[in-house]
VOTOR-346324 format. One line per 8 residues: their letters; for each residue x, y, z of N, C-alpha, C. Coordinates in pm, 1 decimal. Layout:
BEGIN
A	X,Y,Z,X,Y,Z,X,Y,Z; ...
end
This chain:
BEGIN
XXXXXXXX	5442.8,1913.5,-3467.8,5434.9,1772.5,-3431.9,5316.1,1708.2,-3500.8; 5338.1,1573.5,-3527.2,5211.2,1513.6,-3623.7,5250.4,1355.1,-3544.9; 5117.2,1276.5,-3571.8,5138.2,1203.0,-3550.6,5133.5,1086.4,-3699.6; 5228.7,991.7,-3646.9,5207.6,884.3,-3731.8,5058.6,845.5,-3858.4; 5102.1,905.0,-3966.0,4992.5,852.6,-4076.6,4889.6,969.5,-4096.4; 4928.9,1049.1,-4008.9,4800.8,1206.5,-4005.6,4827.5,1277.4,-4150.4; 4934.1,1266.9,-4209.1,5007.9,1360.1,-4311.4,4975.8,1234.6,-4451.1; 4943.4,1096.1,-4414.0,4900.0,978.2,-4517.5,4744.8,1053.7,-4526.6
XXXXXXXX	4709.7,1043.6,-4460.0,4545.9,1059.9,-4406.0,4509.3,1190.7,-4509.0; 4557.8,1256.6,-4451.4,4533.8,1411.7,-4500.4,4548.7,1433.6,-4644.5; 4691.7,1392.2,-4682.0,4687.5,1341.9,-4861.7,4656.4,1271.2,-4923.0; 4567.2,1161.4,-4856.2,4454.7,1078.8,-4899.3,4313.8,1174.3,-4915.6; 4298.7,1248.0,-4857.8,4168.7,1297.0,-4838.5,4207.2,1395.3,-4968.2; 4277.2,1500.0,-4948.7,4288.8,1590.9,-5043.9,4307.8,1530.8,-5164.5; 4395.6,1405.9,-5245.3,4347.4,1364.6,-5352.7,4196.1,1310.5,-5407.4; 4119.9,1276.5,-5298.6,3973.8,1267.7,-5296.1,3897.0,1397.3,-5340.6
XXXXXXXX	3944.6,1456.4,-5259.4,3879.6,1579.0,-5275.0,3891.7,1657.5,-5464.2; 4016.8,1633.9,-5491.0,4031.5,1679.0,-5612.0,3963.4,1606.9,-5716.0; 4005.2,1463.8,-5635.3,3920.4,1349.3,-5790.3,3788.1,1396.0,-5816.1; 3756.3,1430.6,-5692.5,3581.4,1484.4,-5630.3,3548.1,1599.5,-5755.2; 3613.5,1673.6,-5770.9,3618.9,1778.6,-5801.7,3606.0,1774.6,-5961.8; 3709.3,1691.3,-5977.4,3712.1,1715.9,-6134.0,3606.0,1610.8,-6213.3; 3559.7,1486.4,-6135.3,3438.3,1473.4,-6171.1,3311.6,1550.9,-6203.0; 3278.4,1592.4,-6083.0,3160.4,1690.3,-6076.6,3181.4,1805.5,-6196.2
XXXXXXXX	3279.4,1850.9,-6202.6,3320.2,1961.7,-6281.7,3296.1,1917.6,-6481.7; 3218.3,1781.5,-6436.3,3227.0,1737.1,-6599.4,3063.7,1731.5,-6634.4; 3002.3,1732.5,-6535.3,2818.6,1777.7,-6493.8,2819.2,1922.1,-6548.7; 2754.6,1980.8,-6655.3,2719.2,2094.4,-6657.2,2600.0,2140.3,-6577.8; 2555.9,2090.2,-6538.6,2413.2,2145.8,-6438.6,2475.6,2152.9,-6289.3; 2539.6,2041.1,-6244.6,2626.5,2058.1,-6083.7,2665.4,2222.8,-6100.4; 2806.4,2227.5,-6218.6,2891.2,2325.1,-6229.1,2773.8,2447.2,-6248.2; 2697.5,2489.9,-6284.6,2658.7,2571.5,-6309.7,2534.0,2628.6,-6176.3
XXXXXXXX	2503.9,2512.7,-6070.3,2414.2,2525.2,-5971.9,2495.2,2599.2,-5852.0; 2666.2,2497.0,-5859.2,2744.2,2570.6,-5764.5,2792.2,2750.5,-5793.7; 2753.9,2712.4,-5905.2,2835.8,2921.2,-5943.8,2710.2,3000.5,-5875.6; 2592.8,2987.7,-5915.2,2470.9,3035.0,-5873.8,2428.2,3065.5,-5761.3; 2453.0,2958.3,-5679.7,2381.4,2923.5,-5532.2,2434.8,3025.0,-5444.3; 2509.3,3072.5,-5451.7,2603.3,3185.2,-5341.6,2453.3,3273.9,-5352.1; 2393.1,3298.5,-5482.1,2272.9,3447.9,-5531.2,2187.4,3370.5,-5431.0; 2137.9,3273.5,-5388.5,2012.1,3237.7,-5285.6,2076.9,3296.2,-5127.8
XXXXXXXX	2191.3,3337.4,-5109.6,2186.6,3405.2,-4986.1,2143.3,3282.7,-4872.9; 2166.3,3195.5,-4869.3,2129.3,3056.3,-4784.6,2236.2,3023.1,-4663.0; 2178.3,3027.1,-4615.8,2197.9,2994.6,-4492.1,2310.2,2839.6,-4487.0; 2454.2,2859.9,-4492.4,2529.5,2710.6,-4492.2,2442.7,2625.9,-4576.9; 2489.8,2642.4,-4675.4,2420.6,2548.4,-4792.3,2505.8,2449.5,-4864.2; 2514.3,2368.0,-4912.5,2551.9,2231.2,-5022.8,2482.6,2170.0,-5085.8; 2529.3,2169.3,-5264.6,2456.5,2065.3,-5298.4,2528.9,1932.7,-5271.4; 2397.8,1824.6,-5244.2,2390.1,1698.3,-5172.1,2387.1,1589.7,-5213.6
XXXXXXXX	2400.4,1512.1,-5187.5,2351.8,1345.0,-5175.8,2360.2,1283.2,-5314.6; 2228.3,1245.0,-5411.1,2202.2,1163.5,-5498.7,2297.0,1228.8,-5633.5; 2295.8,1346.7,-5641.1,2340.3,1437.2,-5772.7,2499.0,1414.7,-5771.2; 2541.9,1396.4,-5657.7,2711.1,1404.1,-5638.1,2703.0,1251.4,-5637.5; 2672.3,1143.9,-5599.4,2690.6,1018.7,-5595.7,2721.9,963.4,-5714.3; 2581.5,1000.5,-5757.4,2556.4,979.8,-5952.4,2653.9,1017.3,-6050.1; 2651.5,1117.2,-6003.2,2791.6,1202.1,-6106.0,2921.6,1096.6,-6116.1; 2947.5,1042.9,-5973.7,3054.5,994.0,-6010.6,3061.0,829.2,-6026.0
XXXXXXXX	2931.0,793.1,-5983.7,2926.6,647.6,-6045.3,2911.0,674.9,-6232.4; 2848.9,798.6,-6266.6,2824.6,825.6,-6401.6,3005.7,780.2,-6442.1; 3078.4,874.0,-6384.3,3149.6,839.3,-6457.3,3258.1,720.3,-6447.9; 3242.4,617.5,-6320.7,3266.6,543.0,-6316.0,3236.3,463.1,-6453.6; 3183.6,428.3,-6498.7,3073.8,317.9,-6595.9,3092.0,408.5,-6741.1; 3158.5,560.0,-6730.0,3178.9,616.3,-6861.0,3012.4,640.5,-6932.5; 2873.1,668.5,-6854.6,2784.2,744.1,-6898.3,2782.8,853.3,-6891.8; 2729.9,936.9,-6955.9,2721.2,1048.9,-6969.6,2712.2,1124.1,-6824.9
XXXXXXXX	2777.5,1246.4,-6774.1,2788.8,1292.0,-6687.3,2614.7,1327.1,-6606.2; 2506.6,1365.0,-6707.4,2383.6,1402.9,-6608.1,2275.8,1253.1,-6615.3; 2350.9,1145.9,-6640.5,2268.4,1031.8,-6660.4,2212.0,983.4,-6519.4; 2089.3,957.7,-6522.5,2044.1,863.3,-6440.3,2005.4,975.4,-6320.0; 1988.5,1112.7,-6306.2,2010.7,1162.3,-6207.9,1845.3,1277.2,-6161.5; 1741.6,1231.5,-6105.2,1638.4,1251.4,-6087.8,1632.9,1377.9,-6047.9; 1683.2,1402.8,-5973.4,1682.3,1597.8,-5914.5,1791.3,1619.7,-5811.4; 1880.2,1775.6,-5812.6,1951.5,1820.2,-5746.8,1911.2,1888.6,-5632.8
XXXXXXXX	1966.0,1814.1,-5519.4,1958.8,1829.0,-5341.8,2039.7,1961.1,-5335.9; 1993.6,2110.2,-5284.4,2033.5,2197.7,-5216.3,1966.5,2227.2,-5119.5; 2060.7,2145.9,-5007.1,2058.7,2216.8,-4873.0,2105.4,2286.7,-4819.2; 1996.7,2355.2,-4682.7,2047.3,2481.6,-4622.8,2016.9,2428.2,-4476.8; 2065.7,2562.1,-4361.1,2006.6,2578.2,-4243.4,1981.0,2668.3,-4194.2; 1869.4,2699.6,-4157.7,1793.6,2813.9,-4098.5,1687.3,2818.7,-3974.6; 1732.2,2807.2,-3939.0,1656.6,2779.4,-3741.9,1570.4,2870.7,-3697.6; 1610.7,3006.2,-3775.3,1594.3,3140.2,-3718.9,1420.4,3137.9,-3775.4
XXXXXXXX	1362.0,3088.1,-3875.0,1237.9,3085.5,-3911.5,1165.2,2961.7,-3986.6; 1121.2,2872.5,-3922.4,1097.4,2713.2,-3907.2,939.1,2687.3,-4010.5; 888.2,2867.1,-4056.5,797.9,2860.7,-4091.3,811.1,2808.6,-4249.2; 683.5,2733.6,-4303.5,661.6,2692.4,-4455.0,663.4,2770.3,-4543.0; 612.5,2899.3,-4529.3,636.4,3018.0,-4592.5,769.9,3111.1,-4593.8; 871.5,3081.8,-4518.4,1070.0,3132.8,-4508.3,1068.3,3038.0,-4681.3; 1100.6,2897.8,-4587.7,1120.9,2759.9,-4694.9,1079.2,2799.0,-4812.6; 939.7,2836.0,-4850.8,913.9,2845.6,-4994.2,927.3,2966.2,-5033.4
XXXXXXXX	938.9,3077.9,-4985.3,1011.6,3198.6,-5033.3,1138.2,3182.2,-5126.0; 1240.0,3107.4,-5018.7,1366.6,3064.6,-5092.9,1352.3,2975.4,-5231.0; 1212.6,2904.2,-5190.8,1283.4,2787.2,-5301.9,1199.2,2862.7,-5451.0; 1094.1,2988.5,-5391.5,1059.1,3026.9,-5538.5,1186.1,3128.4,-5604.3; 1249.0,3174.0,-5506.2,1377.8,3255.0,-5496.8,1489.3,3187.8,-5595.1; 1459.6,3039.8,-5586.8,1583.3,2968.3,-5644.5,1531.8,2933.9,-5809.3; 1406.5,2920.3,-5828.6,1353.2,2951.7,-5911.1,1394.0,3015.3,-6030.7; 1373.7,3121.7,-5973.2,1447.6,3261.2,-6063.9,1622.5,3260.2,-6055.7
XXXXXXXX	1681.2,3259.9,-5943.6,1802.0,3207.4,-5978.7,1884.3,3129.8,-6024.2; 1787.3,3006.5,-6051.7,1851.9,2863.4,-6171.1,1761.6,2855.1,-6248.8; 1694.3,3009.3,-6344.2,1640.6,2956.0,-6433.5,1711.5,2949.4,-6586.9; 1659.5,2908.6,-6628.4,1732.9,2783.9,-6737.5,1853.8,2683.7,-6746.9; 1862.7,2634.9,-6597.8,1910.5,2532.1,-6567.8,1829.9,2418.5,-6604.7; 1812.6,2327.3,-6711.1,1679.6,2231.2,-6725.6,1719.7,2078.5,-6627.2; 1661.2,2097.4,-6522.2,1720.2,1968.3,-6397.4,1616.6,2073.1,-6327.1; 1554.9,1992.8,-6247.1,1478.6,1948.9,-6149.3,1591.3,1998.1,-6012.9
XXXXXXXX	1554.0,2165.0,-5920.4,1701.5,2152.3,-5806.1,1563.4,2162.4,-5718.5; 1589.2,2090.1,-5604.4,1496.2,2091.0,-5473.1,1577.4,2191.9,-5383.9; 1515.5,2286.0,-5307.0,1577.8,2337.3,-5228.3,1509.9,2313.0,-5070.7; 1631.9,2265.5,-5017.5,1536.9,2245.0,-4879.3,1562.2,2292.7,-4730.7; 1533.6,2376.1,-4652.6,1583.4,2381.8,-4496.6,1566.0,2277.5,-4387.4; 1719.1,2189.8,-4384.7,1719.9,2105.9,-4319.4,1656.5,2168.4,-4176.2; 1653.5,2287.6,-4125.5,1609.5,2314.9,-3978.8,1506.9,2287.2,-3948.2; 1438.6,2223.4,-4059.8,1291.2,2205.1,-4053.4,1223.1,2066.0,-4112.7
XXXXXXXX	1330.7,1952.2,-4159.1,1286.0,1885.7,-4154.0,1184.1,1779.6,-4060.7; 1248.0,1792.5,-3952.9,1145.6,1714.9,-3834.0,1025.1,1773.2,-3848.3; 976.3,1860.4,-3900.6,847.5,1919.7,-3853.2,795.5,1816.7,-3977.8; 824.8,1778.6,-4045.0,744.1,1680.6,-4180.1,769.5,1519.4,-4210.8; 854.5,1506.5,-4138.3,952.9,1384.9,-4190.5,850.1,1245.6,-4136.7; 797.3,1279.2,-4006.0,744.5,1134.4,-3986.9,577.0,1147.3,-4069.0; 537.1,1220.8,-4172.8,451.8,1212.9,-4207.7,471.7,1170.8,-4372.4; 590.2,1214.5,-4388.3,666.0,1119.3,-4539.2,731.2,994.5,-4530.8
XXXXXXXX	768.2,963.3,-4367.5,819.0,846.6,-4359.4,836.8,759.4,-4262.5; 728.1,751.3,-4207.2,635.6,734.3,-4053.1,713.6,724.6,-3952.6; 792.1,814.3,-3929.5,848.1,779.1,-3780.7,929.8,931.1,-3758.5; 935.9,983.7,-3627.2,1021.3,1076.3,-3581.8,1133.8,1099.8,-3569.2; 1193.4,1217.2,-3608.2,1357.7,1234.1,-3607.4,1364.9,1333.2,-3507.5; 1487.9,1381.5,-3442.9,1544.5,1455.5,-3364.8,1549.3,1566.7,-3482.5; 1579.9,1703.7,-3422.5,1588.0,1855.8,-3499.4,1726.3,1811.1,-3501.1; 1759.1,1828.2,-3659.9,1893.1,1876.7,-3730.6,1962.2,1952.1,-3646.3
XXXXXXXX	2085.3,1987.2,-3598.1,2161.4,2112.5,-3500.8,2256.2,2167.1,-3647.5; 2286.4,2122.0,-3716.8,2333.9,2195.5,-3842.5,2323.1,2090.1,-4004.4; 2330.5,2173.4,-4111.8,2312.4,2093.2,-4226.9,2387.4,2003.6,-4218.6; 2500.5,1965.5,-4208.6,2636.9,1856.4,-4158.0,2615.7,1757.7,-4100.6; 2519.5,1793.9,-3965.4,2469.5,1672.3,-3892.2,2346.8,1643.1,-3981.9; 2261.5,1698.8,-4102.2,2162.2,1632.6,-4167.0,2231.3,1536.5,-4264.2; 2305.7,1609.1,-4320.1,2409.2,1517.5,-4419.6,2468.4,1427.9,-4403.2; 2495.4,1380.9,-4258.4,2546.6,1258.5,-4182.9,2468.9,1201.6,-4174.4
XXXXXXXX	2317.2,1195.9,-4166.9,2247.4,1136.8,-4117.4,2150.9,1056.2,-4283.0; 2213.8,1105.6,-4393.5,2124.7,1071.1,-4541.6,2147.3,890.8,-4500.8; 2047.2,859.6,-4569.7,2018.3,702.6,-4602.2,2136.1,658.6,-4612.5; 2236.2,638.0,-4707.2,2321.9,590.5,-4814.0,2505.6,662.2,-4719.4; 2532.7,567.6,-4716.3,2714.9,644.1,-4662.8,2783.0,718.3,-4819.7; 2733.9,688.7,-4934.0,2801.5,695.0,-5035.7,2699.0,834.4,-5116.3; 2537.3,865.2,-5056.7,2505.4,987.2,-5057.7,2513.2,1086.8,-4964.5; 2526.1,1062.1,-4805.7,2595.6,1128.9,-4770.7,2721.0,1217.8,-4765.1
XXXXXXXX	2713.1,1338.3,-4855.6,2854.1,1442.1,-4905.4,2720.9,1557.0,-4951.1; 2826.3,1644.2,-4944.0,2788.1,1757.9,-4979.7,2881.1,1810.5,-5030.9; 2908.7,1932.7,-5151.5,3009.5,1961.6,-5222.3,2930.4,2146.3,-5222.8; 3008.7,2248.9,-5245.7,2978.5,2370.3,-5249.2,3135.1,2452.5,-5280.5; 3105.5,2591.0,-5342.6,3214.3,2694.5,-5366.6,3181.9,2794.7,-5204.5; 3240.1,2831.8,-5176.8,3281.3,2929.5,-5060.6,3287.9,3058.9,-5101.6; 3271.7,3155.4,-5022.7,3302.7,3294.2,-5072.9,3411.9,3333.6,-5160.9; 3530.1,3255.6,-5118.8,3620.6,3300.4,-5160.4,3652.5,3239.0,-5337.9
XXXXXXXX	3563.2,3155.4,-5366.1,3569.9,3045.5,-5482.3,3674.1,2895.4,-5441.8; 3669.6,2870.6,-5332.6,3723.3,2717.3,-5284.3,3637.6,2650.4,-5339.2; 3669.6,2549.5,-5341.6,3591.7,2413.0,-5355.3,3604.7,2303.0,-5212.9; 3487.2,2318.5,-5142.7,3470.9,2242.8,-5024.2,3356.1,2113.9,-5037.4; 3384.9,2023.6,-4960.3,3377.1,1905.4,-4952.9,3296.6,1879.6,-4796.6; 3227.5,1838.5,-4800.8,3178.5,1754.7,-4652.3,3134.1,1615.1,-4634.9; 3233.7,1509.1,-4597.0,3175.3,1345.6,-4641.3,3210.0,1312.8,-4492.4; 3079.8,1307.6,-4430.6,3173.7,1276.0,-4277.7,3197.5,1093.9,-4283.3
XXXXXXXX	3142.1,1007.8,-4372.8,3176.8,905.0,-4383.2,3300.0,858.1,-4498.0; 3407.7,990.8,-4534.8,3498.3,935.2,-4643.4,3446.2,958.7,-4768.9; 3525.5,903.2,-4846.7,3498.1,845.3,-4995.1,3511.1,728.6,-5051.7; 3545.9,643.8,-4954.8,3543.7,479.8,-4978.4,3446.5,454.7,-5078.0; 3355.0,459.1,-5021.3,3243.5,397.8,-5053.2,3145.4,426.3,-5206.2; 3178.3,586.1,-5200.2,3154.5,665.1,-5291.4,3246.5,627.5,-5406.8; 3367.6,632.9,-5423.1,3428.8,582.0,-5522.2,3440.6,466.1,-5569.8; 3400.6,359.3,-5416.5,3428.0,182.3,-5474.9,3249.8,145.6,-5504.7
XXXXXXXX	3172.2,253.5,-5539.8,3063.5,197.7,-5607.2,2979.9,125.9,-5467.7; 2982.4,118.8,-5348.6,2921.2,70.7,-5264.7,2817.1,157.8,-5227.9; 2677.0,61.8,-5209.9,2583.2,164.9,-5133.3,2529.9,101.3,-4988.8; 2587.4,151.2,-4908.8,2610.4,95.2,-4770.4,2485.7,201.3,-4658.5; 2381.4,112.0,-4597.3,2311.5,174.1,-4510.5,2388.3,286.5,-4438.9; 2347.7,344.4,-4443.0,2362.3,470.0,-4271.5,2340.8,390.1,-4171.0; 2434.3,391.2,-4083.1,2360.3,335.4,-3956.2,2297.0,463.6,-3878.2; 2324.0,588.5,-3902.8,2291.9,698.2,-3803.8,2161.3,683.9,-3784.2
XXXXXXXX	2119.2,674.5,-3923.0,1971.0,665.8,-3935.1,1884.1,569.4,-3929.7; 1917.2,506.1,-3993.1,1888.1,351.5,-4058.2,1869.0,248.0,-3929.9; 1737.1,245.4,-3850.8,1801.3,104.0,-3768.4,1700.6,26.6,-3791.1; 1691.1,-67.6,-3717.7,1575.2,-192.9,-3730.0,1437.6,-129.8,-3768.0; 1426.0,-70.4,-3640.3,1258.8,11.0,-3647.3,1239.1,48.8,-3752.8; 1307.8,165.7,-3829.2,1277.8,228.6,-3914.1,1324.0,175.2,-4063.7; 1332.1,25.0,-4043.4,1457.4,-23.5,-4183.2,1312.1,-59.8,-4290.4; 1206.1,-29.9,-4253.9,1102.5,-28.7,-4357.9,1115.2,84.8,-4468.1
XXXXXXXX	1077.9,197.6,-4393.2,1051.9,305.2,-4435.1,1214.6,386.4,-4513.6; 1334.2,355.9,-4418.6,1434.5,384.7,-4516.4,1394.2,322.7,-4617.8; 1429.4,159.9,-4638.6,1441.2,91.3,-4773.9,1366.7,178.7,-4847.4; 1256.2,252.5,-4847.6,1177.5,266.3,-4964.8,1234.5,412.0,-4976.5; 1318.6,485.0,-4897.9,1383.2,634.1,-4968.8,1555.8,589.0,-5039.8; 1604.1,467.8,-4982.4,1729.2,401.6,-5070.3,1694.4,345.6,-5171.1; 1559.2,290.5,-5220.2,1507.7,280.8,-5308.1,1518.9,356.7,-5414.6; 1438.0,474.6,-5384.0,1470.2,571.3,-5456.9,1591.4,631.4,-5479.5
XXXXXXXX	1698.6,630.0,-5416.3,1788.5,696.9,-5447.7,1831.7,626.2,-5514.2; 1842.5,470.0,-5524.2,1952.7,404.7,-5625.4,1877.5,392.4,-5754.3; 1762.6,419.0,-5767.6,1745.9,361.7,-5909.9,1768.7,456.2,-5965.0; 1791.7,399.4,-6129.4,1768.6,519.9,-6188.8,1667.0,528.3,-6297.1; 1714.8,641.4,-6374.0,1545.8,636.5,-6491.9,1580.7,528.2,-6526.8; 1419.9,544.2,-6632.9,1430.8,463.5,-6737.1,1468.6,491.9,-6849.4; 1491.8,635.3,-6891.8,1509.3,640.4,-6988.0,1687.1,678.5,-6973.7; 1754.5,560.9,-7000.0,1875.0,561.0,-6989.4,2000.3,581.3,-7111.7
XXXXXXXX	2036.3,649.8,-7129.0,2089.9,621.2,-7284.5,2212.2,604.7,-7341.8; 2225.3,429.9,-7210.4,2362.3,337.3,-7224.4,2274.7,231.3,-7188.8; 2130.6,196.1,-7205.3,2093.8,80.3,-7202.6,2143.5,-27.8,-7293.9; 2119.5,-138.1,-7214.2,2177.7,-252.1,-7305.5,2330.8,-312.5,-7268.0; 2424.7,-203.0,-7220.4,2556.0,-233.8,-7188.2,2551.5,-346.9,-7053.0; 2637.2,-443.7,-7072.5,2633.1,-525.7,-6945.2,2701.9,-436.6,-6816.8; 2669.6,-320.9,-6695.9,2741.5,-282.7,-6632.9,2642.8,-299.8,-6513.8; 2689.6,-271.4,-6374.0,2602.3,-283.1,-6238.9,2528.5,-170.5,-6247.4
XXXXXXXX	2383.1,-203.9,-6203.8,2297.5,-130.5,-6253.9,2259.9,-70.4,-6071.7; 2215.2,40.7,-6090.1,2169.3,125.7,-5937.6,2018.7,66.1,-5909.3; 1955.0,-37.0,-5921.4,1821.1,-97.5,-5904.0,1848.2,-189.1,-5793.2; 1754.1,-240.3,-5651.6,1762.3,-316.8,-5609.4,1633.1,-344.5,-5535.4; 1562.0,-475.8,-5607.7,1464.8,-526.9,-5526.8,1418.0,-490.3,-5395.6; 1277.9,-429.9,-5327.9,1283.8,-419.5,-5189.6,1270.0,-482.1,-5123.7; 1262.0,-642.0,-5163.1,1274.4,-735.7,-5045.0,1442.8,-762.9,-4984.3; 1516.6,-760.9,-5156.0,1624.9,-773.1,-5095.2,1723.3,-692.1,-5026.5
XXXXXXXX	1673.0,-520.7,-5095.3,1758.2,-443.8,-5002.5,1697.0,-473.7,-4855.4; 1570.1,-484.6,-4828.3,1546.5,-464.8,-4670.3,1648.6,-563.1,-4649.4; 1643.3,-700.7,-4665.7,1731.8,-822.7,-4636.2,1902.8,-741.3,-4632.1; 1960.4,-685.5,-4738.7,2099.6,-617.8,-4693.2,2112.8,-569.2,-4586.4; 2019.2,-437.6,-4578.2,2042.5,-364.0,-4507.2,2050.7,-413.3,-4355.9; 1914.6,-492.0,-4333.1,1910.0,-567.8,-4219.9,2070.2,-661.1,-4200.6; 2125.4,-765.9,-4263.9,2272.4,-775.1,-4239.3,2356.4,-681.7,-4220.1; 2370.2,-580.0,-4259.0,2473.4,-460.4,-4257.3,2432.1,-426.1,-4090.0
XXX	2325.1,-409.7,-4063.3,2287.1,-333.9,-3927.8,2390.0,-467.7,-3842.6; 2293.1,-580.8,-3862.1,2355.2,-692.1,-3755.1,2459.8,-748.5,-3796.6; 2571.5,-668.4,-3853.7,2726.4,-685.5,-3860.5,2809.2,-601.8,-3790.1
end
């Protein structure tokens, strides 16, 4: 038994998922981080947010697949040891396992973000309960996803907000995160995520550019909340 539009739904998603796929798959640094990452032994891991966004606005606009793209988000979760020294074990660990990957990969244990977060971005968060609920919670609805291979070599997907947004080029606040109080201190990490370098090398082309003033994103974002 199904109900009405569940079987639309579902083959909506799974053509997402593939478009998803064969984008990313045109990134040689993505493709080559996902073959790898299984060797870090991590705890429910995905790469995240800005690297998968980019990729596919990259190829929205027909730039080069690693354009514009500041450093690759791999997250994990690990509860079991909250200490700074677990965290940087792994990430010198990853080190050696993506070396000569030339990209910038951050590796991070979401289980432990609260212990730092209101001192990078003045205000307190609740403890992560899994990477999924951190990934729901990114700035951006359109960096929120996570993409990863599985044991078995699947290709899995986690966008708890869709792909709307992600594919129609929109960069739409989080509300999870994002509210009045804190709509300072986001703006200035959506900031960062939308711009891109400078050293771009499709400058000059008239196309929508990932830059946005911080008076006026605060001003968006603030409408988006009170809509």
């Amino acid at each position: 038994m199904s109900f009405a539009g569940t079987d639309e739904i579902l083959s909506t998603r799974i053509e997402a998922v593939k478009r998803l796929r064969r984008i990313l798959e045109q990134n040689p640094f993505i493709t080559e981080i996902l073959v790898r990452a299984d060797r870090l032994d991590a705890s429910n891991w995905y790469l995240a947010a800005g690297c998968i966004s980019q990729t596919v606005w990259n190829d929205s606009h027909e730039f080069p697949s690693t354009a514009n793209i500041k450093d690759y988000d791999l997250v994990y979760f690990d509860e079991s040891d909250l200490s700074y020294e677990r965290e940087n074990f792994m990430i010198e660990k990853s080190l050696e396992i993506f070396s000569g990957i030339p990209v910038e990969i951050e590796v991070r244990n979401e289980a432990r973000v609260h212990l730092w977060y209101k001192d990078h971005f003045g205000y307190t968060i609740e403890p992560y309960r899994s990477v999924e609920n951190a990934i729901a919670s990114f700035p951006c609805t359109a960096t929120s996803i996570g993409a990863k291979y599985d044991e078995k070599g699947e290709f899995l997907v986690y966008s708890p907000f869709g792909f709307e947004d992600l594919f129609s080029l929109i960069t739409r606040p989080n509300k999870r995160q994002v509210t009045e109080e804190n709509l300072h201190g986001e703006s200035k990490s959506l900031e960062k995520t939308l711009a891109p370098s400078q050293s771009d090398p499709m400058a000059g082309r008239k196309v929508k550019r990932w830059t946005c003033p911080k008076d006026i994103l605060d001003l968006m974002i603030a409408a988006d909340l009170a809509g």
